[in-house]
C-alpha positions in Angstrom: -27.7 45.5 -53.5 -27.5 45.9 -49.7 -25.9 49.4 -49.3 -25.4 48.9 -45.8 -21.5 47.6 -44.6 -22.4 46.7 -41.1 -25.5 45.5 -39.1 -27.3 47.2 -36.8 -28.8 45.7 -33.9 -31.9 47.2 -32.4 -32.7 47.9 -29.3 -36.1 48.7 -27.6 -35.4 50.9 -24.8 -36.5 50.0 -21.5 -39.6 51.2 -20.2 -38.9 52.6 -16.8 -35.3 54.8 -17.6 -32.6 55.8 -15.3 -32.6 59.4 -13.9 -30.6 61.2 -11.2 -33.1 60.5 -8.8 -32.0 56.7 -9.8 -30.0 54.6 -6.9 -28.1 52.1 -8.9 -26.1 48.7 -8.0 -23.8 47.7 -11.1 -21.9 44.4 -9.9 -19.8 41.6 -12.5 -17.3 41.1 -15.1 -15.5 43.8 -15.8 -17.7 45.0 -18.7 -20.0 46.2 -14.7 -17.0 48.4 -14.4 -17.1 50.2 -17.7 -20.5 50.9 -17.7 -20.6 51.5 -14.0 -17.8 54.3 -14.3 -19.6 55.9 -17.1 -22.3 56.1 -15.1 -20.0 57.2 -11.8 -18.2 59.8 -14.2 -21.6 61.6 -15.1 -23.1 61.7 -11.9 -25.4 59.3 -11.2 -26.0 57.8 -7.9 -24.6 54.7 -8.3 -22.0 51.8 -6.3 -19.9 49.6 -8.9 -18.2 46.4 -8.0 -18.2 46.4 -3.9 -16.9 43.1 -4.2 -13.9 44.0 -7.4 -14.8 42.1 -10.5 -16.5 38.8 -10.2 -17.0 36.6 -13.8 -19.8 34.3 -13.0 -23.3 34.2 -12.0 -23.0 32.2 -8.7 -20.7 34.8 -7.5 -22.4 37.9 -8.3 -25.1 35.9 -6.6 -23.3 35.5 -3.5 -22.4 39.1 -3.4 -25.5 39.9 -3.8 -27.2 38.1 -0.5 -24.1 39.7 1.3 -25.1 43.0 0.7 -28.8 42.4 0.8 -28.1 40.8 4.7 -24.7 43.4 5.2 -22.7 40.7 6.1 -19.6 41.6 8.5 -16.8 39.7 7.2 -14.7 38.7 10.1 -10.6 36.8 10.6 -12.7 33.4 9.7 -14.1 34.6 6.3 -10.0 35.6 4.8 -7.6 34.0 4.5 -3.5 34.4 4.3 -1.3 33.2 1.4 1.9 34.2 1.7 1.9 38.3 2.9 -1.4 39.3 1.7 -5.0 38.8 3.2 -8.0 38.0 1.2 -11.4 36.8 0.4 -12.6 33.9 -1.8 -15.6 36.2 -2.2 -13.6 39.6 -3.6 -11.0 40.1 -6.1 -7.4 41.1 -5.3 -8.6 44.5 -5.2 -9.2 43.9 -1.4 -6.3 42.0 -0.9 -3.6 43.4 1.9 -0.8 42.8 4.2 -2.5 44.2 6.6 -5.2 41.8 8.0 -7.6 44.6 9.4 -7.0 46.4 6.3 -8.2 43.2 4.4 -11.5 43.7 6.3 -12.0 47.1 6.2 -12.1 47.3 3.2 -14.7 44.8 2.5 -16.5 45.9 5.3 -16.8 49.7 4.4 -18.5 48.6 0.2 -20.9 46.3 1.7 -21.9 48.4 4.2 -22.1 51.2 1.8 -23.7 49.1 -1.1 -26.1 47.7 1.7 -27.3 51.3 2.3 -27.9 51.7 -1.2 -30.1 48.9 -1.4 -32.9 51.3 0.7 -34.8 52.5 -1.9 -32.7 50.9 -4.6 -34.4 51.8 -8.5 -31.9 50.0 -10.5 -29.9 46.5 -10.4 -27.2 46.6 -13.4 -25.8 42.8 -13.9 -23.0 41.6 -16.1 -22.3 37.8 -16.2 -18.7 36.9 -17.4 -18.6 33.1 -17.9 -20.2 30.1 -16.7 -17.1 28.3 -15.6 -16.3 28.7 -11.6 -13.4 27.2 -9.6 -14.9 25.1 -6.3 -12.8 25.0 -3.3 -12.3 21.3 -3.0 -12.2 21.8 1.3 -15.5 23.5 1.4 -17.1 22.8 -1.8 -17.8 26.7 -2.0 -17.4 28.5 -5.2 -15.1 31.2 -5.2 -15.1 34.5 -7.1 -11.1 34.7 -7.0 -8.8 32.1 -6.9 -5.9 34.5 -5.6 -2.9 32.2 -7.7 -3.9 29.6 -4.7 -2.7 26.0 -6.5 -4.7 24.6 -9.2 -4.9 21.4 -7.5 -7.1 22.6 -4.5 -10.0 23.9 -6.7 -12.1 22.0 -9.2 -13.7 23.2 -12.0 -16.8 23.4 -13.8 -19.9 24.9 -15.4 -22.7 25.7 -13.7 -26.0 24.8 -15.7 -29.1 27.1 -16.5 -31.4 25.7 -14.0 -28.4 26.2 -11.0 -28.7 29.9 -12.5 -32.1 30.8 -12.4 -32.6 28.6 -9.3 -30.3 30.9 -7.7 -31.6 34.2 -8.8 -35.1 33.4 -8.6 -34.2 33.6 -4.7 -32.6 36.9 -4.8 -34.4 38.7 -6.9 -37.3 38.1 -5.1 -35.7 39.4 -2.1 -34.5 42.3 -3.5 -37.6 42.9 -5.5 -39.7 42.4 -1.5 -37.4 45.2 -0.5 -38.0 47.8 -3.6 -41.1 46.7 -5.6 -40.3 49.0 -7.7 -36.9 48.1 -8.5 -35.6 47.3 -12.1 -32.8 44.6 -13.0 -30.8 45.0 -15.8 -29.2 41.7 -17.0 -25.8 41.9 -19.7 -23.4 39.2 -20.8 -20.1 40.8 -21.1 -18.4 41.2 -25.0 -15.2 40.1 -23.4 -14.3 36.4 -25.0 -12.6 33.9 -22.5 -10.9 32.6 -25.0 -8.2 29.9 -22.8 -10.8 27.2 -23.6 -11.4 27.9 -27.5 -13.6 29.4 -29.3 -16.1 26.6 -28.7 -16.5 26.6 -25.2 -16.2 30.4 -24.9 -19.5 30.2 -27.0 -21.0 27.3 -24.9 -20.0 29.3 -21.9 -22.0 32.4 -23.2 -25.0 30.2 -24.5 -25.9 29.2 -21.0 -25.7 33.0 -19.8 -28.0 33.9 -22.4 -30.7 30.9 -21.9 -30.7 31.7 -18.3 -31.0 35.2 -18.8 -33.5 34.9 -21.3 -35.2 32.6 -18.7 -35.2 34.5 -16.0 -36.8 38.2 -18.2 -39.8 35.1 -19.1 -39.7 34.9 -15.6 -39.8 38.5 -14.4 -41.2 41.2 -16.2 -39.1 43.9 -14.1 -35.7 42.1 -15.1 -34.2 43.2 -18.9 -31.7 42.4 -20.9 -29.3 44.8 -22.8 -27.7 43.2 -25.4 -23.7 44.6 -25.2 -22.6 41.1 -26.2 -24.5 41.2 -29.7 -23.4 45.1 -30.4 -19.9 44.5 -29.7 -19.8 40.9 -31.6 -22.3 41.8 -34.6 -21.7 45.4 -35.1 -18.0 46.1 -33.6 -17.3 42.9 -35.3 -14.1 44.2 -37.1 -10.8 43.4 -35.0 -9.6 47.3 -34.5 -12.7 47.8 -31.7 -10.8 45.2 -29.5 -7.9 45.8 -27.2 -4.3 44.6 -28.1 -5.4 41.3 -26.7 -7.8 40.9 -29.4 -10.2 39.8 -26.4 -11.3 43.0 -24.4 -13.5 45.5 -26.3 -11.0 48.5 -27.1 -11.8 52.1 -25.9 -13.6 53.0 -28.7 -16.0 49.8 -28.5 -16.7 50.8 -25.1 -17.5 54.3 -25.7 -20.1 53.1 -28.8 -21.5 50.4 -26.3 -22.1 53.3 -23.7 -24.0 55.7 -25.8 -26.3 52.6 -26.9 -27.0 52.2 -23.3 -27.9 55.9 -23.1 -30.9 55.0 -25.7 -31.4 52.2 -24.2 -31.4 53.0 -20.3 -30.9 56.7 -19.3 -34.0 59.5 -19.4 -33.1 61.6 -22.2 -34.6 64.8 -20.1 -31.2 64.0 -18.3 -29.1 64.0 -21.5 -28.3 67.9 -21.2 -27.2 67.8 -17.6 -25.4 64.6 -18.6 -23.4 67.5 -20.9 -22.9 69.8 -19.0 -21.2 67.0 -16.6 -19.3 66.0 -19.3 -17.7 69.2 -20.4 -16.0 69.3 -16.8 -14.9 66.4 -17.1 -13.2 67.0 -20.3 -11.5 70.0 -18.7 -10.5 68.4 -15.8 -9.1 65.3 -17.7 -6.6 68.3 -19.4 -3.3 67.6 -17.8 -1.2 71.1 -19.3 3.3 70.4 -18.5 2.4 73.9 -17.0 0.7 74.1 -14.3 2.4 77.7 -13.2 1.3 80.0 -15.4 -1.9 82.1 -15.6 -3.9 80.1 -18.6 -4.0 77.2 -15.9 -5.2 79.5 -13.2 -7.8 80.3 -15.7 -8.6 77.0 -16.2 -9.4 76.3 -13.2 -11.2 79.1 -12.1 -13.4 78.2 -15.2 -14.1 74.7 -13.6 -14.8 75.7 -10.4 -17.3 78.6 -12.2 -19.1 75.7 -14.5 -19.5 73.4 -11.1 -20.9 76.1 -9.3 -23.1 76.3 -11.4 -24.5 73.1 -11.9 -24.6 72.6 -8.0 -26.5 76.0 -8.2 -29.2 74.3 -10.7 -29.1 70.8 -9.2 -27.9 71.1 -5.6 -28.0 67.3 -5.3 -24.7 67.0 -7.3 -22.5 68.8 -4.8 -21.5 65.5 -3.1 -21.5 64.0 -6.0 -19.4 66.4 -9.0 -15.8 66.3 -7.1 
């Protein structure tokens, strides 16, 4: 008798690992941002999401050859609905009243993810779904549909050869730029579950055939496998969110320490610590903030930081 209540999916941990020496790009679904923060929390060099969330391939694509040529969005790329100003090619994130706003914002990530494409080490990519909404006027796909009318988009899924056609261009590019840059391909645990079950899964196959495709393809490019942790091992309903959809907090925190194995040096794993023992201070909110413990407090933060900087003076931009 099998002993064991759960699977356990094994990993093989990448060859070349993340360091803090490492310049990172994490851009995608929203699973980019959970990693991607983890990753911002503890230091690490690293830009996530210039563009907000984007769900599917072809946009993360897109983003992509925007930062790769820092593209200077001008009045012509936005548009106005209503108050706000936006972009077909960010989420509401960068949406504003303000017009110049609008485009300083996007200006300002792709010019900063664009400088962090000289020297770039690692490229983190989460796909979302296959599906993508086309404008019908310009027959572009859009990353954001900004509550626009249904009835001025049309929608589809892209296949797997429109998927690796696409990123066998970029990644060449980016890969002429760092040759020794790695690409680290996911396919986010989150379920979009409006279409069923069924398509949610057809949606997902093609992400994984074209990724799969595409690590046959490349031997730089590797895939780490949140979708089959959070669906075969967190298989049980309480590691979702209320929505039964998103992973819960919990999932998240069990997918991120896989990804340590899988991705991170583990000579960094004891400054990683020490990182995280601020934070854990920091995140203390006390209903007193007058008294002397919380003076204490923070002159025992400020103490720990100094510190680190003192050992690794690269982190005093970086451990605010």
């Amino acid at each position: 008798m099998n002993s064991n209540f759960f699977l356990t999916h094994t990993i093989s941990s990448i060859s070349s690992k993340i360091s803090y020496n490492s310049k990172i790009i994490s851009l995608g679904s929203c699973f980019s941002d959970n990693i991607g923060n983890k990753l911002l929390d503890s230091c690490f060099d690293i830009v996530v999401n210039p563009f907000g969330v984007l769900f599917n391939p072809a946009s993360v694509c897109k983003s992509l050859k925007y930062i790769i040529d820092n593209k200077r969005f001008t009045e012509k790329d936005i548009f106005q609905n209503g108050s706000l100003w936006s972009s077909f090619a960010h989420s509401t994130l960068f949406s504003s009243p303000n017009k110049e706003e609008c485009l300083n914002r996007i200006n300002s990530q792709i010019q900063h993810a664009h400088n962090q494409t000289i020297n770039l080490d690692f490229l983190l990519l989460t796909f979302g779904t296959s599906w993508v909404f086309e404008l019908k006027e310009t027959g572009d796909i859009v990353a954001n549909c900004h509550k626009l009318p249904s009835n001025l988009f049309v929608r589809r899924r892209l296949n797997i050869d429109e998927i690796v056609a696409q990123y066998s261009v970029i990644i060449e590019r980016f890969r002429n730029i760092n040759p020794s840059l790695e690409i680290v391909f996911t396919v986010s645990p989150v379920r979009h579950w409006k279409d069923g079950a069924h398509e949610n899964n057809i949606s997902k196959g093609i992400l994984h055939i074209a990724i799969d495709a595409l690590c046959k393809r490349y031997n730089f490019t590797n895939y780490f496998s949140a979708y089959e942790i959070q669906i075969d091992e967190l298989r049980d309903y309480r590691f979702y969110a209320d929505d039964m959809i998103h992973p819960s907090t919990q999932a998240i925190d069990y997918i991120w320490q896989r990804f340590i194995e899988y991705c991170i040096d583990e000579n960094e794993l004891p400054l990683m610590q020490r990182i995280e023992e601020i934070k854990s201070l920091e995140n203390h909110r006390p209903i007193h903030t007058d008294i002397p413990e919380y003076v204490q407090l923070k002159h025992q933060i400020e103490s720990k930081k100094n510190l680190i900087i003192k050992d690794f003076p690269f982190l005093n931009s970086r451990l605010k």
